[in-house]
N, C-alpha and C positions, 0 to 999 in steps of 0.2 A: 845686846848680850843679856844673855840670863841671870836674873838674882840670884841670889842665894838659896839652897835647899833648908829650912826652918826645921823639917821635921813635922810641921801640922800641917802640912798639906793634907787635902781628901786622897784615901786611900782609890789605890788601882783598882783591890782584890782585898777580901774581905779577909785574906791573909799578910794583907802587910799594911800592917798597924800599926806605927812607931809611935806614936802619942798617944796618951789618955785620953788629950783634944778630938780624936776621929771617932766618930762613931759608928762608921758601918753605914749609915742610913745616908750619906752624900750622895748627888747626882751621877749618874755617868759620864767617863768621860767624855766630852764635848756635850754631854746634855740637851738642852734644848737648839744648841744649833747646830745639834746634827743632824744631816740631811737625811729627809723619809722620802723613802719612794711613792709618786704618785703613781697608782695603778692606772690613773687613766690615761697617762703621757706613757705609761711603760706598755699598754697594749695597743695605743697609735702608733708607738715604735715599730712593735710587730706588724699590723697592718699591711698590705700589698698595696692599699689605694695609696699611692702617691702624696695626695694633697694631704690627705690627715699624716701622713708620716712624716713629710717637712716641715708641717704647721707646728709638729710638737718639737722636732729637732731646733726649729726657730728659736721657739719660746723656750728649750733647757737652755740654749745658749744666752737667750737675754739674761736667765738666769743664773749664769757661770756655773752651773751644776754638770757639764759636760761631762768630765772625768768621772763623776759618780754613773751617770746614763750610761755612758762608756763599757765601764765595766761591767755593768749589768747585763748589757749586751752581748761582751765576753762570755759571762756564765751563761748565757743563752745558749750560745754555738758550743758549750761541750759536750762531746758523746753522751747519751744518756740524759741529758738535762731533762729533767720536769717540771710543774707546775701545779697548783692546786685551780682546779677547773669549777666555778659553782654550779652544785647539783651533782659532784661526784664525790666520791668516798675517799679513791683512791688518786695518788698524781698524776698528768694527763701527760705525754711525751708533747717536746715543741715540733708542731709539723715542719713539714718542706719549705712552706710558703713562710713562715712564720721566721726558720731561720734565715734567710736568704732575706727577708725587712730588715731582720735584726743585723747582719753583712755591711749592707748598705746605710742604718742606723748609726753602724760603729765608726762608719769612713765619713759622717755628716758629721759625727757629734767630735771623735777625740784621733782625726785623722794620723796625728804623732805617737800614738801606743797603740794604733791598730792591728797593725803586723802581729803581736802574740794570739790576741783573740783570732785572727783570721787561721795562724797553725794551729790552733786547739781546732777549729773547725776543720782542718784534714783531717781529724782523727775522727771522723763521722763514718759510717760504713756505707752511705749514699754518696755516687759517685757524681751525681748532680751536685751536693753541696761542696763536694771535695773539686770539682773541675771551676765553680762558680768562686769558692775562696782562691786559687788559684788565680784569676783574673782578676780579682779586688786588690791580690796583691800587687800584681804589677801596675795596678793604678795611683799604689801606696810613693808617695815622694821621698821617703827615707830611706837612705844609704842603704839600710839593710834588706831592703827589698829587693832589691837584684842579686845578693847569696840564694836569700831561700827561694828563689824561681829557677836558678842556675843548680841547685841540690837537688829539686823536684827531676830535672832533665833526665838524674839516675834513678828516677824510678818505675819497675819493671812494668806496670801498667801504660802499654802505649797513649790508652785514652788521657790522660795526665801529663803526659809528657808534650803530644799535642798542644792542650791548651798553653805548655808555660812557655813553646816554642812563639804560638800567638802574642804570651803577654810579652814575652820580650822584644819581640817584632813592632809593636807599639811602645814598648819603652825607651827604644831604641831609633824608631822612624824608620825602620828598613823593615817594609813591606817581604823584602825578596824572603826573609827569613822564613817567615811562615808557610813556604811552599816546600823548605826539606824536608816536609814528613810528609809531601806526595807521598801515593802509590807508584805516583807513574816518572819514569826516568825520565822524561825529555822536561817535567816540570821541574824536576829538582836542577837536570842541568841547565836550561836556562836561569832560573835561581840564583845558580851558581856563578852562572857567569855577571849575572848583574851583583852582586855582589863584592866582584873582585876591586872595580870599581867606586865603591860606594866609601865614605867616610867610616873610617873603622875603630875599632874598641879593641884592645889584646884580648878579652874577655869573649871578643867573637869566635874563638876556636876550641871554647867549648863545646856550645850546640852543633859549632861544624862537625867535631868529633863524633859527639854523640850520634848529628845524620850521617854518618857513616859508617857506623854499626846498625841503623836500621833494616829489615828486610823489603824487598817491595812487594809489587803483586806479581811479578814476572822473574824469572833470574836475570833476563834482558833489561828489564827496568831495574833491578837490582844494583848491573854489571855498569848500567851507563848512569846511573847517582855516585855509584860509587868514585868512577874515573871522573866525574864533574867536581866532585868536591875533594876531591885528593887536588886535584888541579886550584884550583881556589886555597883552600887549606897551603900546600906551600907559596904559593904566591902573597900568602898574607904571613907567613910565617917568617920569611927571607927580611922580613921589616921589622918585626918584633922584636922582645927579647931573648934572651935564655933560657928563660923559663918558657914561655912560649913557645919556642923552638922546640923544647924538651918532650912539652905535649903531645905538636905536632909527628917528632918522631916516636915515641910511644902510642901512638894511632894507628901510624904507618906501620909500623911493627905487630902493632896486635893484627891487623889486617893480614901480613906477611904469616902471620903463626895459626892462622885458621885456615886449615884443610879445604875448604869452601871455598877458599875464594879463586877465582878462576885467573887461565894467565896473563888474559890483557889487563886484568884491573894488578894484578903484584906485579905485573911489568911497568903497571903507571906507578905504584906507591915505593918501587926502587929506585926508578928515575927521579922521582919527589927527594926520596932519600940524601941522593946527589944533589939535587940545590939546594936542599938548607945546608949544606952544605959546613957542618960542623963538625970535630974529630970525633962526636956519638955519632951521627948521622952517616958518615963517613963508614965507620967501622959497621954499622949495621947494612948497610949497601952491600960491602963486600960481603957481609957475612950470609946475607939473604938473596946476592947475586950467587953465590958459588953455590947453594943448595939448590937453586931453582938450576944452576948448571947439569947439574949431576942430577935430577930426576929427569932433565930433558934427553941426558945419554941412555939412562936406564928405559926410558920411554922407547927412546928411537932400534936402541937395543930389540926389547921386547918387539918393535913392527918386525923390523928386518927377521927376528929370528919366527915369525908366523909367515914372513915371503919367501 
């Protein structure tokens, strides 16, 4: 427990002064044992060769200075970051290679607060560093590294979306995952089917979601990802919870509401509807059976009335 406050302590700021005792002229706080940065451990840090970057990662650890290197490394990976370069005037940007030591620097030295430095490094405008933080994070052990890989999933740049499909597929041990952002249909639906199978997570019917709003390269590759993992999708869903469930059919439904999609895949996603079989699920079947009823009369209408 802490003593008593006296009043002479050394001041913070050369504004609070409560004694006659302080003079203004006392040390900083922490003084002489606060930690300075070695310039020369801080640019092995950066380094790409290997040897010299673990050599120094080694020795901050012998030296429990980790959380300071850390965070330096932080300040590295933010947009814009600079440095003073000898032999230039002005400050030098940290290149490509530079940050991506500094990535791998952050996950040697202070693996348990890595995850903030590695989102400041999305906000870089190089999609090399943004796809590369993206994969550190799912190498990240803390809890919270599977939210922000599962947030990235909604975002609109497929190339991003890919890689976090990958880091989860290794966070996870299911291989199969990483093949739903195929091009091609018959990969995603065998995917899909190995899948169905496999040890599963509630948390898997995200990314299932998400590949099934993806486009392929074909409408036919398109039409048969989409029936493979509608298929998958309630087969995992029928086990889950409520909320899970709920997902599921709000998937199935955004699919049902877009114009595009054609009638064997909203023939599969109403029959889906029917086994999860809950009174949401229920009522949206009916409600998405009966409209597909009535454009199929309107259709048939329309031949008959051109024969």
């Amino acid at each position: 427990m802490m003593g008593r406050v006296t009043g002479c302590e050394p001041a913070l700021s050369f504004q609070d002064r409560s004694s006659a005792d302080v003079s203004g002229q006392e040390p900083m706080l922490g003084g002489e044992h606060r930690l300075h940065l070695d310039r020369g451990l801080f640019l092995d840090l950066l380094d790409l060769d290997s040897t010299r970057r673990v050599a120094a990662a080694e020795l901050i650890l012998e030296q429990g200075a980790e959380r300071f290197y850390g965070a330096v490394m932080s300040a590295v990976l933010s947009p814009g970051a600079r440095y003073f370069q000898p032999g230039r005037l002005w400050k030098t940007p940290y290149s490509y290679e530079q940050k991506l030591a500094a990535m791998d620097s952050l996950l040697r030295l202070d693996p348990a607060h890595a995850l903030a430095g590695l989102i400041v490094a999305l906000g870089n405008q190089d999609m090399g560093i943004q796809r590369i933080a993206i994969w550190f994070i799912g190498q990240l052990e803390t809890e919270q590294a599977q939210p922000a890989l599962l947030t990235i999933l909604d975002d609109p740049r497929p190339e991003l979306r890919r890689v976090a499909f990958y880091a989860l597929a290794e966070r996870w041990k299911l291989p199969a995952l990483k093949h739903l952002v195929s091009p091609k249909g018959y990969i995603v639906s065998e995917a899909a089917r190995l899948l169905i199978g496999s040890p599963q997570l509630p948390c898997i019917l995200i990314p299932l979601t998400v590949a099934l709003r993806e486009e392929r390269e074909t409408i036919s590759d398109t039409e048969m990802a989409r029936t493979a993992l509608i298929e998958v999708i309630v087969s995992l869903a029928v086990y889950f919870g409520d909320e899970d469930k709920s997902l599921a059919i709000q998937a199935l439904a955004a699919l049902l509401d877009d114009k595009r999609t054609g009638q064997t895949v909203a023939d599969a996603a109403i029959d889906g509807l029917r086994r999860v079989d809950t009174p949401e699920a229920r009522t949206a079947a009916i409600r998405y059976q009966a409209g597909h009823d009535t454009l199929d009369r309107v259709f048939a209408e329309q031949r008959s009335g051109y024969g």
